[in-house]
Each structure stands twice: as C-alpha cells, then as structure tokens.
C-alpha positions as CSV (number, residue, x, y, z in Angstrom):
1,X,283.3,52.5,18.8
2,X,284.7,55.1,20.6
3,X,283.9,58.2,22.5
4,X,282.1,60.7,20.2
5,X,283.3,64.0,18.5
6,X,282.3,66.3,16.3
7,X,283.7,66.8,13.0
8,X,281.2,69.3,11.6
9,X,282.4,72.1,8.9
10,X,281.6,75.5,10.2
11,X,278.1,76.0,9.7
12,X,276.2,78.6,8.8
13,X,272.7,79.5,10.3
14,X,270.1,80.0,8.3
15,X,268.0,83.5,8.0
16,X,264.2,84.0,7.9
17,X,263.0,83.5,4.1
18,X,265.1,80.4,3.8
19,X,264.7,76.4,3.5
20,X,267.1,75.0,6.3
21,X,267.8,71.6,6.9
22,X,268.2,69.5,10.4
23,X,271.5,68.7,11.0
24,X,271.1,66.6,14.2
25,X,269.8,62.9,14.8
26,X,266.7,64.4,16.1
27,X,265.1,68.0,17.1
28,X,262.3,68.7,18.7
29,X,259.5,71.3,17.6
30,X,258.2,73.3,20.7
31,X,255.5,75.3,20.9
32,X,257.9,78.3,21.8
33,X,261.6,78.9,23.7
34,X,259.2,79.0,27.2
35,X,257.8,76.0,26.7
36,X,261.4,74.2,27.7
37,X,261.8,73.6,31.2
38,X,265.5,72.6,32.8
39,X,264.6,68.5,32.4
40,X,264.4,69.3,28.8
41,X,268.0,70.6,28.3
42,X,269.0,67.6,26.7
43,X,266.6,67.8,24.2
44,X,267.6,71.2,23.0
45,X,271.2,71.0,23.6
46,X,273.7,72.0,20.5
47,X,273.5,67.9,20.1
48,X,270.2,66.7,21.2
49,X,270.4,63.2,23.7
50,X,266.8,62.3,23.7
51,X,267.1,59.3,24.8
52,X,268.6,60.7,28.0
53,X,266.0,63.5,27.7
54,X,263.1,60.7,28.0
55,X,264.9,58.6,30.0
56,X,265.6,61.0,32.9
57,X,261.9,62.3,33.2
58,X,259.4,61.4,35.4
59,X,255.7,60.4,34.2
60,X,254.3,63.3,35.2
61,X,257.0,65.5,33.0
62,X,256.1,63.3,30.5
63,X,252.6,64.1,30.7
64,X,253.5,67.6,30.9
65,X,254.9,67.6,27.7
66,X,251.1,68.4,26.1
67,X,251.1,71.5,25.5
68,X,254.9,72.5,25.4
69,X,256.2,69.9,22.1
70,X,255.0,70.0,18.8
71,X,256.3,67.4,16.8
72,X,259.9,66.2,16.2
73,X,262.7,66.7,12.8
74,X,265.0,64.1,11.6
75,X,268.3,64.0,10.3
76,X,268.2,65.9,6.9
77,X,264.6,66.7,6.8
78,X,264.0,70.2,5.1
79,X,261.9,73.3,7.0
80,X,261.3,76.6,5.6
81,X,262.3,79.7,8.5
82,X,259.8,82.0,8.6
83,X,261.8,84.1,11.6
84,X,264.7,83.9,13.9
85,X,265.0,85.2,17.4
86,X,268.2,84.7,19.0
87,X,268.7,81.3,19.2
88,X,265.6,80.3,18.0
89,X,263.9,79.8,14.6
90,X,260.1,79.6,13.7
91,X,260.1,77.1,11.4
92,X,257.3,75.0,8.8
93,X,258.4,71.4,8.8
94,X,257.4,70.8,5.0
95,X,257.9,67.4,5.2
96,X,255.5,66.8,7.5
97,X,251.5,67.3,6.1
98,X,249.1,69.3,8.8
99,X,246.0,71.4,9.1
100,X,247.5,74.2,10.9
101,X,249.1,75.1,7.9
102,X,248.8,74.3,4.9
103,X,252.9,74.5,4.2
104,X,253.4,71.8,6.7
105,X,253.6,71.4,10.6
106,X,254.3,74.8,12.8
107,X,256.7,75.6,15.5
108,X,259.8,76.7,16.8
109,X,263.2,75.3,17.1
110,X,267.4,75.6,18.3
111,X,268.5,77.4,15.5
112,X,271.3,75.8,16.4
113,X,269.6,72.2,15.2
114,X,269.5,73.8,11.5
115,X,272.0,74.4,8.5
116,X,271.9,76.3,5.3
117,X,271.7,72.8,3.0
118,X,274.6,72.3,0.8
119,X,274.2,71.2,-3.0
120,X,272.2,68.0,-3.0
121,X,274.7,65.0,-2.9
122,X,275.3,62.3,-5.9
123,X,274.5,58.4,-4.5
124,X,271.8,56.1,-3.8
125,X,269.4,56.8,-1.8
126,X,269.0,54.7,1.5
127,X,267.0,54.9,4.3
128,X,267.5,53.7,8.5
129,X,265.9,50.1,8.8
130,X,267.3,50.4,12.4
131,X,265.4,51.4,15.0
132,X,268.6,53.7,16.0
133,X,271.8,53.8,14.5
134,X,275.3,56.5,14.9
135,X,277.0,58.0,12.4
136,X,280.8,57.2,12.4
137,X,283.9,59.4,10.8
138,X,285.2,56.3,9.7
139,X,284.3,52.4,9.2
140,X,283.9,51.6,13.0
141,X,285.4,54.8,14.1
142,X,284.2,57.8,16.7
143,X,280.9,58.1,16.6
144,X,279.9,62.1,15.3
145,X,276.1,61.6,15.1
146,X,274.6,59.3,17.9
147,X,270.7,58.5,17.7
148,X,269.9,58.7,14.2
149,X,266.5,56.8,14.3
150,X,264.5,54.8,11.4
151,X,263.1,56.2,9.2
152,X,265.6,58.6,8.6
153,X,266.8,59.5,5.0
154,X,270.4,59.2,3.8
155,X,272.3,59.1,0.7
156,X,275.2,57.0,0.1
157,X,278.5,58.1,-1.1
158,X,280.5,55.3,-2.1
159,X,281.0,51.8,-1.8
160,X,281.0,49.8,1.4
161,X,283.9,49.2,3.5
162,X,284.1,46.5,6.0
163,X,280.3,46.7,6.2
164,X,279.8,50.3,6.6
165,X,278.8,53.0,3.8
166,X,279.8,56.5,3.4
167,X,276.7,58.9,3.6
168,X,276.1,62.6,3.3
169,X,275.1,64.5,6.4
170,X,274.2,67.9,6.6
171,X,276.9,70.4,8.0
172,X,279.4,67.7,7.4
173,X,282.5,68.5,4.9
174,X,283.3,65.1,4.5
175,X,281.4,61.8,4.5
176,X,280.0,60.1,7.8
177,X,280.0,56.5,7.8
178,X,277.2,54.3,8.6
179,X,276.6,50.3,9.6
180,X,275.2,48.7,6.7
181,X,273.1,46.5,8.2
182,X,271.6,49.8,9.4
183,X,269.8,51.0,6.4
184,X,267.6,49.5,3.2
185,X,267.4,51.0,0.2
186,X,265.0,53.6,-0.4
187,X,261.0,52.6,-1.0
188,X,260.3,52.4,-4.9
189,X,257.4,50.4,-4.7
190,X,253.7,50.8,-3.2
191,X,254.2,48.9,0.8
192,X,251.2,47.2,2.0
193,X,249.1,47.6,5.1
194,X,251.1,44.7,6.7
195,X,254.3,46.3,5.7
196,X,253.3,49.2,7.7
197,X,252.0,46.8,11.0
198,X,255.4,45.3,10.7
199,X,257.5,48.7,11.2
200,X,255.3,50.0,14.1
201,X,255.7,46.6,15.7
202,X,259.6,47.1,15.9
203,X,258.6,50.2,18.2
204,X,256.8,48.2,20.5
205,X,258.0,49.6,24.5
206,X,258.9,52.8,23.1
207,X,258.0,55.4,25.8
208,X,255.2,57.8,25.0
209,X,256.1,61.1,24.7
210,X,253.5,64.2,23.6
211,X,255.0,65.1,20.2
212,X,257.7,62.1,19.8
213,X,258.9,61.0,16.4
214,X,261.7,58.8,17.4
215,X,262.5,55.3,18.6
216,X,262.9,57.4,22.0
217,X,259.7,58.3,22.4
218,X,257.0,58.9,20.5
219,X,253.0,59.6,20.3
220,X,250.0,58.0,18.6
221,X,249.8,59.6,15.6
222,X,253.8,60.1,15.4
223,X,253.7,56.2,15.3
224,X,251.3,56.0,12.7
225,X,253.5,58.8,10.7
226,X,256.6,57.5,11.0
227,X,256.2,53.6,9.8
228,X,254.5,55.4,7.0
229,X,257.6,57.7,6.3
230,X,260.0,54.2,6.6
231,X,258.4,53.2,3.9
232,X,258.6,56.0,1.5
233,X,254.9,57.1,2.1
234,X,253.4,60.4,3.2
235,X,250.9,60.8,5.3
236,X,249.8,64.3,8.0
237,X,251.4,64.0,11.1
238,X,248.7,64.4,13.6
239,X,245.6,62.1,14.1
240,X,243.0,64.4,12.9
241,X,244.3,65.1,9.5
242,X,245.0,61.3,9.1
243,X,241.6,60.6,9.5
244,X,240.8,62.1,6.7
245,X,243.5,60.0,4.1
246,X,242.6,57.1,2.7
247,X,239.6,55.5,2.6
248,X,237.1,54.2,4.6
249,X,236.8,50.5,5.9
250,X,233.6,49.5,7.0
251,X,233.5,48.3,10.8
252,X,234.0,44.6,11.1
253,X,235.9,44.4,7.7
254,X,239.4,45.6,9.2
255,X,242.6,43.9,8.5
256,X,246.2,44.2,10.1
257,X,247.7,47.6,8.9
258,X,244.6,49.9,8.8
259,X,244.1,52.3,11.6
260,X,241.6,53.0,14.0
261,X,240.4,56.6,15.2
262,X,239.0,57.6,18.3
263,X,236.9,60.8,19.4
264,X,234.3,61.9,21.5
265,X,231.0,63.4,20.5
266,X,231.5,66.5,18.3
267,X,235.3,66.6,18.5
268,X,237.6,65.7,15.8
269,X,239.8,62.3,16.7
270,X,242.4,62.8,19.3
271,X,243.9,59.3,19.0
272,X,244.8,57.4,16.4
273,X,246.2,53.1,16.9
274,X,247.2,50.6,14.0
275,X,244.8,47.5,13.7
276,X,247.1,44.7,14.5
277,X,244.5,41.7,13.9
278,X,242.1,40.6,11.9
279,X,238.7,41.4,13.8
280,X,236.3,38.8,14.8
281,X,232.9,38.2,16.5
282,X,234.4,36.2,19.2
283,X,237.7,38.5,20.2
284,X,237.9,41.6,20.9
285,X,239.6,44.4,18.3
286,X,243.4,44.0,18.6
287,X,245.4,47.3,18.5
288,X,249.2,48.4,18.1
289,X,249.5,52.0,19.6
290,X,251.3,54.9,21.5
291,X,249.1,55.1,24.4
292,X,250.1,58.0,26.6
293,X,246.8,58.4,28.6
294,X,247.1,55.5,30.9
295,X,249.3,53.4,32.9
296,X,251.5,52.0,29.8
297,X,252.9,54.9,28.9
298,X,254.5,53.0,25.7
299,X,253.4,51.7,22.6
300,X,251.6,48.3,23.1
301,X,249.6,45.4,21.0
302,X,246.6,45.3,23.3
303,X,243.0,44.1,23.1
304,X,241.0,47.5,22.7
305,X,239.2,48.3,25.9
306,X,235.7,49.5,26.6
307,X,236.3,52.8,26.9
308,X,238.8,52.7,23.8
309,X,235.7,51.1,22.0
310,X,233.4,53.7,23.6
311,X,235.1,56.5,21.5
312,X,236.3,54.7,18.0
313,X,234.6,56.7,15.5
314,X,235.4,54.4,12.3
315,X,238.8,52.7,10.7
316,X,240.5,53.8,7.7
317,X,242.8,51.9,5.1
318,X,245.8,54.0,3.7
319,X,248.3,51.2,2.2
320,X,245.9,48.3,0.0
C-alpha cells in the first residue's frame, strides 16, 4: 500500500437535534474541548492517529488521561448531537449503554469526527476480526482510512476482488475497500463466555489508556465492552453498570469468560477483569485485564494479587 489520501465527498456537519455518525477509524469522547492538552493533538486531529497519540505519551500523561477522556467511537457508530459549539459537538453515544444517561454515554467531540449519515447501504453485514485494519480506495490501493480497529461494523458492497471487499464508509461517495481476511461476518448466533475470553485475549499488550476502546489503547471496562461488541453483544460501557448485567456466579464456581468486579467498601466497582481460568483451591484466580493502576500499564493474563483479591466484590456471567 501506498501513502494515504483522502477521498472523502464533501461532508456535511451535523446540527444539534440530529443523529450523526463517526466518520473516522476512531474518536475520542472528552469530557470537554479543555480537557485536550498539546500531546493529544493527534487524537483530535481532522484524522485521528491514536496510535501515535498513545504511542508518543509518557506514563504519567497516560495517567493523566482520568479525568479529561470519556470513552471512544468507532467507525460508523451512531450519536445523537445535543449541541455544537464551534468545532465541537456534545454528543450521546447511543450505542454505548451507561448510567449517566439513560440515552447512552455523555460527552463531547471534533465535530469534525462526525457526518450527517447517508441512506443506510444494501450488503452484508460484516464486522473487523482484525485487531486493526485500513480502508483502501481500491483492492490494495492508498490507504483512505488507517486504524479501523475490531470490532468495528461494516457493510459490504460487492463481491471480492483479489481478496479485498468493497464496504460502505460514512462520508465516502464511493466504496472503500477492505482485506478480507480482515473482517467475519456479522454475529447471528448467541457467543459463549469462551468466545468472549478468546477476543480479549487478542488484545493482550495493548497499552492502558483512561477511556480507550481501541486496539491502541484501551481501559478495563472498555476491554470487557468491546470483545462483547465483536461479537454482536451489548453490554454498558463502564464497570459499574456492567456489574449489574447478567447474573451472578457464586465465588469458587467461575469459568473462563465471566468477569470479575472490584470495589472498595461502600463504592460501586471501579474495575472490572475477564476470568481467564477455571478457579481452584490450589492456584490462585487467574485474570485477563486492562490494568492501568500499576506498573503494566497494558492488558495482562495475571494471577490476581492480594490486594486485587482484597477488593473483588463478586463475579458475574453475561455469555452462558
């Protein structure tokens, strides 16, 4: 492939009252325009590089990050504007369950990361099995749309060509093409709780980053969120509200693909990790999470520590 260029048709910005779309591999939801600092002008750049964003901050930016990102959009995912200021748009991300509202998860982002959504496209639907894949203008041709990460939900066009498909993508006039081998078909049956352990494990030494929901970074309960979403299942995007999906699995019974939670006294859970073994009286609990509070940094398969088990309030089973 060769060096990228946009081929986008002229698009037109959404107004306050509308549903928008996201038009870019991946945009971040910030808690408002002040919250970006100058190492996060990648991430809210007219096309987003977050893997350069992560990439070039240090770990205490990274820390920083609470308090300043919300959550992130993908590729085609639908939000409802509720206002526009210059070049920003406060936006509900429908698609993505949470307390603070019940419309879906609250925040604001480059209106320039947004389009008015065409007519819904004719095709099959498919979705990124890749933990990051571009979107081409032609069978191995400039890439247009770099970073489009799994999970991410596409319709195909046509027939393949060479190995690539021809997909839809928002503020595009004509069809992008992506690798075949990149995407699966579309969920139509119920996954199980190993089918979820299996996504998250392809994100193993992705760096953690406060609000992530990409194969660039990413935080607890955005892991547990988006190897749901892979497989055609929706569940709240932050740890809290997951904790209360499901049902509940009574401690020692746990199997690979339920999650754990973790609070301390009188707080609601403000961690959230995947069970990644069967538990036993001679082992400790084995866990697959984002861990952003110490020296990893990444999402890990570790052996739950003390002070992990110190704070784990319960497990709960949301696939069968």
């Amino acid at each position: 492939m060769t060096t990228r260029r946009t081929t986008s048709a002229q698009r037109t910005a959404p107004a306050a009252g509308q549903e928008a779309i996201v038009a870019v591999p991946v945009a971040t939801v910030w808690t408002g325009p002040d919250a970006v600092r100058a190492v996060d002008r990648p991430a809210v750049a007219d096309l987003p590089d977050v893997r350069r964003w992560v990439s070039a901050m240090s770990k205490q930016q990274l820390l920083d990050l609470d308090g300043r990102t919300e959550t992130q959009l993908l590729l085609g995912e639908r939000v409802l504007v509720e206002q526009v200021d210059g070049d920003w748009a406060r936006v509900v991300a429908v698609e993505q369950p949470s307390g603070k509202d019940e419309r879906g998860y609250p925040g604001v982002v480059r209106l320039a990361h947004l389009a008015v959504p065409d007519a819904p496209a004719r095709g099959r639907q498919i979705v990124v099995d890749a933990t990051a894949t571009a979107l081409c203008d032609e069978p191995n041709g400039d890439v247009v749309l770099p970073g489009v990460v799994i999970g991410t939900s596409l319709t195909a066009t046509g027939r393949s060509d060479r190995g690539w498909l021809p997909v839809s993508a928002p503020a595009h006039d004509t069809a992008l093409w992506v690798r075949e081998a990149d995407v699966a078909p579309a969920p139509t049956s119920a996954p199980s709780a190993k089918d979820l352990l299996a996504v998250a494990e392809r994100l193993i030494d992705v760096p953690y980053v406060w609000g992530g929901l990409s194969a660039y970074g990413i935080d607890c309960s955005g892991l547990v969120h988006l190897a749901h979403r892979r497989l055609g299942v929706k569940v709240p995007r932050d740890a809290d509200d997951q904790a209360l999906v499901g049902e509940a699995v009574e401690a020692g019974t746990e199997q690979p693909g339920d999650l754990y939670f973790f609070a301390r006294a009188g707080r609601a859970p403000h961690h959230v990790g995947i069970v990644a073994a069967a538990t036993t009286a001679d082992e400790p609990r084995q866990m697959l999470h984002a861990s952003g509070q110490d020296a990893a940094g990444r999402v890990v398969n570790e052996p739950m520590t003390d002070d992990r088990t110190a704070t784990l309030t319960g497990a709960r089973r949301t696939l069968s």
